[in-house]
N, C-alpha and C positions, 0 to 999 in steps of 0.2 A: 268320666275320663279326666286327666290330668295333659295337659302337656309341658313337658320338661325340657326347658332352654341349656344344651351342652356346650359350658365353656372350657376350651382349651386356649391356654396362651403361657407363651415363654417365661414372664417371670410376673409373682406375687403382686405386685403393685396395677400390673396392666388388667392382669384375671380381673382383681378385683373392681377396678374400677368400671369393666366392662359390664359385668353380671350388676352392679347396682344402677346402671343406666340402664338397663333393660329389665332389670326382675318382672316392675311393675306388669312385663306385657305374657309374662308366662303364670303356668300353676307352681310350677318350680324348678330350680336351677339345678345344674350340674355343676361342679367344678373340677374338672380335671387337671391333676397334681402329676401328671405323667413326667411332667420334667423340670417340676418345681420344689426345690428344697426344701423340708421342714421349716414352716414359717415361723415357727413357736406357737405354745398355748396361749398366749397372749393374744398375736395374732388374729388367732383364728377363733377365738371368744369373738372380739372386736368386733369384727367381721359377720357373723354369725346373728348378735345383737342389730349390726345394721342391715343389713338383710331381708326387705321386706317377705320375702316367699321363704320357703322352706330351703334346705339345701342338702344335694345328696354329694357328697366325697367320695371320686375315683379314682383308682391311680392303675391307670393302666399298660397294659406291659403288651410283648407283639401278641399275645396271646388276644386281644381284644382291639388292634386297630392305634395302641400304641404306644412308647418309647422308653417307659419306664425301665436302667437298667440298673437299679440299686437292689441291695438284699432284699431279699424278705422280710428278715428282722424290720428293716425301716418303712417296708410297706407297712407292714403291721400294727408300730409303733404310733407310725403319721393317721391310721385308720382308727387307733383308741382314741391317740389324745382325739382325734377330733368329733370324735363319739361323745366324751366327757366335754367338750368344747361346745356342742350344742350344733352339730349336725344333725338333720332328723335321719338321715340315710349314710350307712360306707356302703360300697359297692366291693364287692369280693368275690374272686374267681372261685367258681366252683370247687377247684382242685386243692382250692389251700381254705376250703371253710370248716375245716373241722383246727387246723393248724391255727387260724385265727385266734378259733373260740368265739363268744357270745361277747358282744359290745354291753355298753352300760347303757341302759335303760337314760330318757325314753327314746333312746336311737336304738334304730333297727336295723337289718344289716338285706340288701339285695344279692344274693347268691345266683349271679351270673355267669351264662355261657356261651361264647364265640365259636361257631366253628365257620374258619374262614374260605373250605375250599368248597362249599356247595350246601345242600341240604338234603342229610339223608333221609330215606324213604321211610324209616321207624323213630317218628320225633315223642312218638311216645316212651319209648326205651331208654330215648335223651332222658326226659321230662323225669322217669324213674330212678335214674341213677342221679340226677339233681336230688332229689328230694331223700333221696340217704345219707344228705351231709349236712341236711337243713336243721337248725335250732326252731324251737316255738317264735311265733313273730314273724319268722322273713320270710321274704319276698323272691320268690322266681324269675330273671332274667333270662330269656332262651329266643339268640340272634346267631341265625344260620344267614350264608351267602345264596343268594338268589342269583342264579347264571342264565336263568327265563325267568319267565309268567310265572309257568305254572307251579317254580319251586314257591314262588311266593302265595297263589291257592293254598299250596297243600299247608303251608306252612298258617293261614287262617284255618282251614279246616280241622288243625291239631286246637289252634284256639277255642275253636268250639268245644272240643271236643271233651277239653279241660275244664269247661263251663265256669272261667272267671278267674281270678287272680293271678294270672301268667301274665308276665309281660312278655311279649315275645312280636316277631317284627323279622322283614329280613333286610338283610346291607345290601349294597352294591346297586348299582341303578337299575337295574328288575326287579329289587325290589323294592325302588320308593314308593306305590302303591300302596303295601302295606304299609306302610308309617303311617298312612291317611283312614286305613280301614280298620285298625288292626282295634282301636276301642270299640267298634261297630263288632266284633267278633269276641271282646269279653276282656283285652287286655286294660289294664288299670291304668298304663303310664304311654306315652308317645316321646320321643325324641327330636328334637330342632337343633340348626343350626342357629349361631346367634344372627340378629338380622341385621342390617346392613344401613349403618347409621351416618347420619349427615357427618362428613369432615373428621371420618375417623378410618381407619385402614382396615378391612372386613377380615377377622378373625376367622382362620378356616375353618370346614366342619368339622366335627371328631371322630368320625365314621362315612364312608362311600356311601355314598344313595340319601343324606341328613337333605330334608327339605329346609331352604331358611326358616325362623319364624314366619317372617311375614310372608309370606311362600305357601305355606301352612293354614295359620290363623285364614288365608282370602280361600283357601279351596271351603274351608269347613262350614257348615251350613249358619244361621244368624243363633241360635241357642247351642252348637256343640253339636257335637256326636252324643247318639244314644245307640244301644240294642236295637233298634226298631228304627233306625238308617237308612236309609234307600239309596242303595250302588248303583249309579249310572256310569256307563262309562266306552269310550271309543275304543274300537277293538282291530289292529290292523299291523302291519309287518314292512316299514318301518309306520312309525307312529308317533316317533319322540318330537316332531314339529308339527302335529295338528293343532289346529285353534280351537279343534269341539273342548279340549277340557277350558279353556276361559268362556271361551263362547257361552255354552250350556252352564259354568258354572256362575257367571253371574243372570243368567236367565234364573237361574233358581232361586239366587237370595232374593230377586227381583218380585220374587212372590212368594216369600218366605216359606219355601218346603224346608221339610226334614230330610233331605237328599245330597249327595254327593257328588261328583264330577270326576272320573278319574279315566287315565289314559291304562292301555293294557297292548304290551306287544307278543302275545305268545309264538313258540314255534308249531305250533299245532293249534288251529282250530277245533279239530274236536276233541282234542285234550284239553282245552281250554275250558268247551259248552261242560263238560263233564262234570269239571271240577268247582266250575260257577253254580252249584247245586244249589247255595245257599239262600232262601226265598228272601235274603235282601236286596239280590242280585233280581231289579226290574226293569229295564232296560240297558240294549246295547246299541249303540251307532257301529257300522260294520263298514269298513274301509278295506282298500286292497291288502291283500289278494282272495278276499276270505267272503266274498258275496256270493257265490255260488254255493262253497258250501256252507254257509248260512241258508242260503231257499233249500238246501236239499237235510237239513237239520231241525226246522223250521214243523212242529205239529202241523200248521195250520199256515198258508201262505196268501195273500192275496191276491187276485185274480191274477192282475198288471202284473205284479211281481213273479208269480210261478211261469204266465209268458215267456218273460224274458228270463227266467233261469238265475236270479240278481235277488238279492235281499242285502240292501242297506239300515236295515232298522230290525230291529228282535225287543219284541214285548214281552214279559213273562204274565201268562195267564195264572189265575187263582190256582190250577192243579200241578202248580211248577213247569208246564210243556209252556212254548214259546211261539207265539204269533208272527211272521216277519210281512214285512212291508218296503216298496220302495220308491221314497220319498223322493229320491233323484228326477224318477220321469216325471213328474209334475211340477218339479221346481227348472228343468231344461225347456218342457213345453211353456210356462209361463214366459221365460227370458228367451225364446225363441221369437213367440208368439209378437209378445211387446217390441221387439226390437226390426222384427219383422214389418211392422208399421211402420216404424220410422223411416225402414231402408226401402222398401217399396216402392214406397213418394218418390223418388226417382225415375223420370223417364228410361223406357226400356228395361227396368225389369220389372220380376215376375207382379204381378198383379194380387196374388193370392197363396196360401202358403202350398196348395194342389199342382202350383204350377211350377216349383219351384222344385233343384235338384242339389240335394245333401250328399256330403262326401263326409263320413266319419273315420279318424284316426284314431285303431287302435281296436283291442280284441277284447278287452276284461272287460269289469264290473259297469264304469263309468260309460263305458261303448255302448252295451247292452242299453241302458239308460236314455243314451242321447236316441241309441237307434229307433226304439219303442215309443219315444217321443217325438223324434221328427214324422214319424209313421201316423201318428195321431194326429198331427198337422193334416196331414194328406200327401208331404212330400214325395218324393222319389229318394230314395236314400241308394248308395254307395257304400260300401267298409272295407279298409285297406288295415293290414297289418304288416308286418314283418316277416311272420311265418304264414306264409302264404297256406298251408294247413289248415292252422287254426282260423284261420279269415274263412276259410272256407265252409268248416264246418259252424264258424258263426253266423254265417250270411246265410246258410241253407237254414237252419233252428228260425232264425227270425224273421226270414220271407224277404229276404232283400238280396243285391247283386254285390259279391266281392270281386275288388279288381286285385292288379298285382302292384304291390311297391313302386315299383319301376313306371307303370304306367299312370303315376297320379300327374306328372308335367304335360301329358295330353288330355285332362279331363276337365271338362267346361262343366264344373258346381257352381254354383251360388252362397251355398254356405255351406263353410268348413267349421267343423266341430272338431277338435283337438282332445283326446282322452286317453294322454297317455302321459308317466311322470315326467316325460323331457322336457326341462328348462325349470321345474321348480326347483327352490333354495335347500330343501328336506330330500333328494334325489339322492346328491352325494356332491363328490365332487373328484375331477383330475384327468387325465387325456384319455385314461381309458374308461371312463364310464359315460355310455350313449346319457345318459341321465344328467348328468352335473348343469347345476347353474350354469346359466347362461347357454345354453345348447339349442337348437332350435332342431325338431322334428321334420321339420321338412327343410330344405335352402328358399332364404326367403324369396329368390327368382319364382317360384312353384306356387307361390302366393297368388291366386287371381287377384288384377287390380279393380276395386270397387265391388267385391265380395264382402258378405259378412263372415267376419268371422271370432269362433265363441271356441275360446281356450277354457278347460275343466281345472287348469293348473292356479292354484289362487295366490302362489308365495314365491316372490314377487306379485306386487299387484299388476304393473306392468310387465307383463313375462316377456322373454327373448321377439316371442311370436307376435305377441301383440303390436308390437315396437314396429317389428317391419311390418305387421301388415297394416299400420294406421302409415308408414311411410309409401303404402302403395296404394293410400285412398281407401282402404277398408273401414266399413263398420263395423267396430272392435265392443267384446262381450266378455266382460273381464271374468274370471275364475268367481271371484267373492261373489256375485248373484248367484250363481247356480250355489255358493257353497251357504249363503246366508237362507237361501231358501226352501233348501233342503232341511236345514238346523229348526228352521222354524215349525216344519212341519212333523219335525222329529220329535222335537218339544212340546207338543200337542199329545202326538201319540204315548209321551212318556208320562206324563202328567194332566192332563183334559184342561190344561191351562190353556189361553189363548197365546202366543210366543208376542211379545212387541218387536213390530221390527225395526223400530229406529233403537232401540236398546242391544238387539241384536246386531245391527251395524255398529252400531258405538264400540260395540266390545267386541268385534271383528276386527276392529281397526286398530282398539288399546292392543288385542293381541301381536300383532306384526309389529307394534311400535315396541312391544317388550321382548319380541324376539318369540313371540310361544307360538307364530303360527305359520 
């Protein structure tokens, strides 16, 4: 696989000087001429000599993402001379590649295609109408718009299916994914933003969904992508702020697999499982709202986990069916257990974890979790929801008591377990969303004073809840234990590697400092 650093800038002198301060970090460069004048043949000789990597010449028009509005003729012109100039690559839209005609040798030309309102369901039909305009030598471009996930699956599965020399990928931020996978699938070339360099002003990208280099180059494994790649990746609705892709993906380099780390938000879980067929695809980390039906998806489920009706982790077994697992309740028992010691030691309360009365927030995946784990304690467990409904029919499946909303201000717990998205930074945000940063799930008057209590929410590390409840004497159970010890165990199951957890916390932390978690 190659990856290609795309620069675009206003005028000749900045392009250039940018692409040679970075060639060295790419396989090879773009330069987009979208709004740059015929520099001369001189020029772009010059240029082309210094130029430690290869260079592909694009000049693109709305038809591809952008602004070119001069003739033809001059697209044309500025794509010989610089053919004859010592380009290895022009890039040329499919619709004008027979108009072009054939470049001068040894440049070759990439007969590329945009289609910018989606990804239709026959990319093979594309693929064939491409290649009736094609000369000997070139190269296939085919970049459709990704509006989910799963346009961006199908959009590998055509890769496959082509069995090599396609580049192909899709835009828009569903599908930055593919950018990351799409050599693992057969494509030759990948696309970058330029990266983002000390004391110079960050050149934007040239396409929706362009990961930076450096963006890029940290997801990729320590040799490259190959065919025989290993897809990991979080699977959830929203997703775009989790820390499993940093997290897991320096646990990988950490023990140098041939593996990958990427984030996935489809609108459909089992449109998703479907179309994830391809046996690169070996494990999944499973986030809201998609843990249920992950166990009910799941060949084969583990005990714990088919219980509680919860599958946080999806293995893929040797005959393509999928294992799940959930790593949650053993990572909440651990940070129950331990913290439980601590808070104890206090005269008057409970003595033992048998003795003691849990009050869980909230009805999905991570509830299931706490609730199955406080139970394993010996606790007495409590579950409060919203929809008094759903609490019901969840507290009846797990063998425990639901109250109603309203009545959490008279309930003498000991520890509160919080499992629901209200008060993280990835919720949302604005007066109408119960979720938005800064929100607190309950009024913090509702907080027993000198309770434990363990927020599931990791981003903020200090969440809304935490805050008051350590202002009302609580022992506070921050999010990032249950989420670093879940990850750990997840990384086990994905790999038979043993997870480090002080390398897991380190990169839990770089994540929130760079904003990925």
């Amino acid at each position: 696989m190659a990856v290609v650093t795309s620069f675009l800038a206003p005028d000749w002198a900045t392009l250039t000087q940018r692409v040679l301060r970075q060639a060295h970090l790419a396989d090879l460069v773009e330069i987009r001429l979208d709004e740059i004048p015929h520099p001369g043949g001189e020029a772009l000789r010059t240029f082309f000599k210094s130029c430690p990597k290869p260079v592909i010449v694009t000049i693109g028009g709305p038809e591809a993402f952008g602004t070119f509005a001069g003739s033809q003729e001059e697209r044309f012109e500025l794509l010989r001379d610089a053919a004859v100039a010592g380009a290895r690559f022009v890039d040329i839209d499919w619709s004008l590649s027979l108009e072009l005609g054939e470049v001068e040798a040894p440049c070759h030309r990439i007969v590329s295609r945009h289609e910018l309102e989606g990804t239709p369901e026959d990319l093979m039909a594309m693929d064939e109408e491409m290649r009736a305009v094609l000369y000997e030598g070139d190269a296939i471009k085919l970049v459709t718009h990704a509006t989910c996930t799963e346009d961006g699956l199908r959009m590998l599965r055509h890769l496959r299916r082509t069995r090599g020399g396609t580049i192909a990928f899709c835009s828009g931020s569903a599908g930055t994914f593919t950018r990351v996978l799409a050599p693992i699938f057969g494509s030759p070339f990948t696309y970058a933003a330029p990266a983002i360099m000390p004391e110079e002003v960050a050149l934007e990208p040239s396409a929706p969904g362009q990961l930076r280099l450096g963006e890029l180059l940290g997801i990729l494994p320590p040799g490259g992508l190959s065919h025989e790649t290993a897809v990991l990746g979080v699977v959830g609705n929203p997703v775009k702020h989790s820390a499993s892709p940093f997290v897991h993906g320096m646990a990988l380099k950490h023990v140098g697999l041939d593996a990958v780390y990427v984030a996935f938000e489809p609108d459909d879980f089992d449109s998703f499982l479907d179309l994830a067929d391809d046996p690169v695809f070996r494990g999944l980390s499973v986030t809201a709202p998609f843990k249920a039906r992950a166990a009910a998806r799941a060949r084969r489920v583990e005990d714990r986990a088919q219980s509680l009706g919860a599958v946080n982790t999806l293995v893929r077994r040797n005959d393509g069916s999928w294992t799940g697992a959930n790593t949650d309740l053993s990572a909440v028992r651990t940070c129950l257990e331990r913290a439980f010691g601590v808070w104890s030691s206090e005269p008057g309360r409970p003595v033992g974890m048998a003795l003691a009365q849990v009050l869980v927030l909230g009805t999905g995946g991570a509830a299931r979790a706490a609730i199955g784990a406080a139970k394993d304690t010996g606790a007495s467990v409590w579950v409060a929801g919203r929809d008094a409904d759903r609490t019901g029919i969840l507290a009846h499946e797990l063998g425990v008591e639901a109250v109603l909303w309203e009545e959490i201000a008279s309930l003498s717990y000991d520890i509160l377990i919080h499992c629901t998205p209200v008060g993280s930074e990835g919720a949302g945000s604005g007066e109408s969303n119960p979720q938005a940063a800064g929100s607190m799930v309950i009024p913090a008057e509702l907080l027993r004073p000198g309770s434990l209590v363990f927020d599931a929410v990791y981003r903020p590390l200090r969440t809304p809840l935490l805050i008051a409840a350590q202002e009302r004497g609580c022992t506070c159970i921050p999010g990032a234990e249950w989420f670093v010890r879940q990850a750990a165990a997840q990384f086990e199951l994905f790999t038979s590697h043993e997870a480090d957890d002080a390398l897991l916390r380190a990169a839990f932390e770089g994540a929130l400092v760079q904003g990925k978690g």
